[in-house]
C-alpha positions as CSV (number, residue, x, y, z in Angstrom):
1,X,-5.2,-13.3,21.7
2,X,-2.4,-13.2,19.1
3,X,0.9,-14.9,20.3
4,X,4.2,-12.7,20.9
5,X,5.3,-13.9,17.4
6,X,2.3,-12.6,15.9
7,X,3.0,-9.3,17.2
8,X,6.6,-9.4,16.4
9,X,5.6,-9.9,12.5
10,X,3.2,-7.5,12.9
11,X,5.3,-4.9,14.6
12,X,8.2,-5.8,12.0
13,X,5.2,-5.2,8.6
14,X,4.9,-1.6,10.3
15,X,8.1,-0.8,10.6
16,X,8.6,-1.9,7.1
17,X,5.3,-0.3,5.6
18,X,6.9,3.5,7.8
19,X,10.0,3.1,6.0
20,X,8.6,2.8,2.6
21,X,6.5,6.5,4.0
22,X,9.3,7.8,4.7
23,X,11.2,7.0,1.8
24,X,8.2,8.3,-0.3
25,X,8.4,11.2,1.6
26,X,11.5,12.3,0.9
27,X,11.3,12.2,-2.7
28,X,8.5,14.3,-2.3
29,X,10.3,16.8,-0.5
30,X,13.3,16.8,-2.6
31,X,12.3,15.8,-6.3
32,X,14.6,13.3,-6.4
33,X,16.6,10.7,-4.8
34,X,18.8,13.1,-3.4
35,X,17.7,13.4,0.5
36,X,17.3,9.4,0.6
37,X,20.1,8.9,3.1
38,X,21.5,5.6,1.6
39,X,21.3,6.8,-2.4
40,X,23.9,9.0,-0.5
41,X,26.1,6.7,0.5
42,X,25.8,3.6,-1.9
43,X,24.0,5.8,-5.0
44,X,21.8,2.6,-5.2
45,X,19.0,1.8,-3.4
46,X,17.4,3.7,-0.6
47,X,15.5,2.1,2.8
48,X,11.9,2.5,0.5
49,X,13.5,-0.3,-1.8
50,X,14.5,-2.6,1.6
51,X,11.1,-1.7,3.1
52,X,8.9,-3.2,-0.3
53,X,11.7,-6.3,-0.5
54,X,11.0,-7.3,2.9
55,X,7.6,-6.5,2.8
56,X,7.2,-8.9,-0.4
57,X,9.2,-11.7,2.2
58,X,6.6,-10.9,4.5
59,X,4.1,-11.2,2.2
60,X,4.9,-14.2,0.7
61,X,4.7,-15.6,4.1
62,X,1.7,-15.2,5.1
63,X,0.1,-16.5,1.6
64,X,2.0,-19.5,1.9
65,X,0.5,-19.6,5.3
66,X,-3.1,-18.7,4.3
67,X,-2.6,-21.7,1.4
68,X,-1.4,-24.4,4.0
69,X,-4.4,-23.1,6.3
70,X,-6.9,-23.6,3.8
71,X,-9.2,-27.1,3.6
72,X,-8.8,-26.8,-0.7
73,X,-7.1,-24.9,-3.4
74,X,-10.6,-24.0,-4.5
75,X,-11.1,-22.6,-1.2
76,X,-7.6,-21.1,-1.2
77,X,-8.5,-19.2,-4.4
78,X,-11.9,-18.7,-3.2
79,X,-11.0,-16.3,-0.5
80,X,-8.0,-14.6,-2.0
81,X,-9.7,-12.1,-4.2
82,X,-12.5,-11.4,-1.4
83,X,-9.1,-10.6,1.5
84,X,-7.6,-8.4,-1.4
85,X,-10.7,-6.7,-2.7
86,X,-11.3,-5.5,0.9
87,X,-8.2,-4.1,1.3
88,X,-8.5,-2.4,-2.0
89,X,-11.7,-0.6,-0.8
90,X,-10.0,0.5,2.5
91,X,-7.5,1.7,0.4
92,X,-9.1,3.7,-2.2
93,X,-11.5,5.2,0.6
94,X,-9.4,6.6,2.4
95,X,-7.8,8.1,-0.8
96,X,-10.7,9.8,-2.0
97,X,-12.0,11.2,1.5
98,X,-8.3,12.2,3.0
99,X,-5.0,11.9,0.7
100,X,-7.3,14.0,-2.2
101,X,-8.3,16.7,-0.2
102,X,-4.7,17.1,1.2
103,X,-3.3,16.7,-2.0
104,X,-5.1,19.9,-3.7
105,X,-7.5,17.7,-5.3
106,X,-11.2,18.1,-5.2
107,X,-14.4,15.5,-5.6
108,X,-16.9,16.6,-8.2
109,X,-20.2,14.6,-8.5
110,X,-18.9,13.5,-12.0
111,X,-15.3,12.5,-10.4
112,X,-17.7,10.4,-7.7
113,X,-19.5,8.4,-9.7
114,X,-16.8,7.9,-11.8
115,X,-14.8,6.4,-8.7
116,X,-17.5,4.6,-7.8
117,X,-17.3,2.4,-11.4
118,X,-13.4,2.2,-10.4
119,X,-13.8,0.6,-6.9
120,X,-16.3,-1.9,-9.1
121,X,-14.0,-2.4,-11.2
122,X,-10.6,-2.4,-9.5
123,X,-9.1,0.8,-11.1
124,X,-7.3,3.4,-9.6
125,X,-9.0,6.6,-8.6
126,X,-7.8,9.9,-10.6
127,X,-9.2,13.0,-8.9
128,X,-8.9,16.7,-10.5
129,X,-6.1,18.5,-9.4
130,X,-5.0,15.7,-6.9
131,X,-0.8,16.4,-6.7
132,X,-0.3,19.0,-9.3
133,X,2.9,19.2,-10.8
């Protein structure tokens, strides 16, 4: 069972990766920075840019963690592509079979197998029509 300050980091990596949705989201909406509460105030930076600073902290944590946990540096280096790789997958997955379709984009059989040589490869996935404009 994780401890309490497991689930406190992992509450406090939520809460950052929701701000950096929201943030997104209201460019989106807007166009522009405009609706980003804090660009209104300061005219600087908005809660997306805190959100990806203190997610970098974050991350940067727990690599320096994974490091001291490993037996090696080869085994270090070893298993960091294979944890990112994964997460890639996930990632582009659930892009193709929900954000695309919500977007307005569409998955031909040539787009498919053409994603399918991206996952391989670790390129992004470009889907017809996916956000027009």
């Amino acid at each position: 069972m994780p401890s309490s300050r497991a689930k406190h980091f992992g509450s406090l990596r939520l809460l950052l990766a929701s701000l950096v949705v929201v943030s997104h989201s209201e460019e989106a909406v807007y166009g522009n920075n405009s609706g980003k509460i804090l660009m209104r105030i300061f005219g600087t930076r908005s809660f997306g840019h805190f959100a990806v600073d203190g997610f970098f902290l974050a991350s940067g944590h727990l690599i320096t963690k994974s490091f001291q946990n490993s037996r090696s540096t080869v085994d270090y280096v070893a298993k960091r592509p294979l944890r990112i790789y994964f997460a890639f997958i996930v990632a582009f997955i659930v892009d193709i079979l929900i954000i695309v379709p919500c977007s307005g984009g569409y998955l031909r059989r040539i787009s498919f197998f053409k994603s399918v040589k991206n996952l391989l490869f670790i390129e992004r996935s470009m889907m017809p029509n996916a956000f027009p404009g």
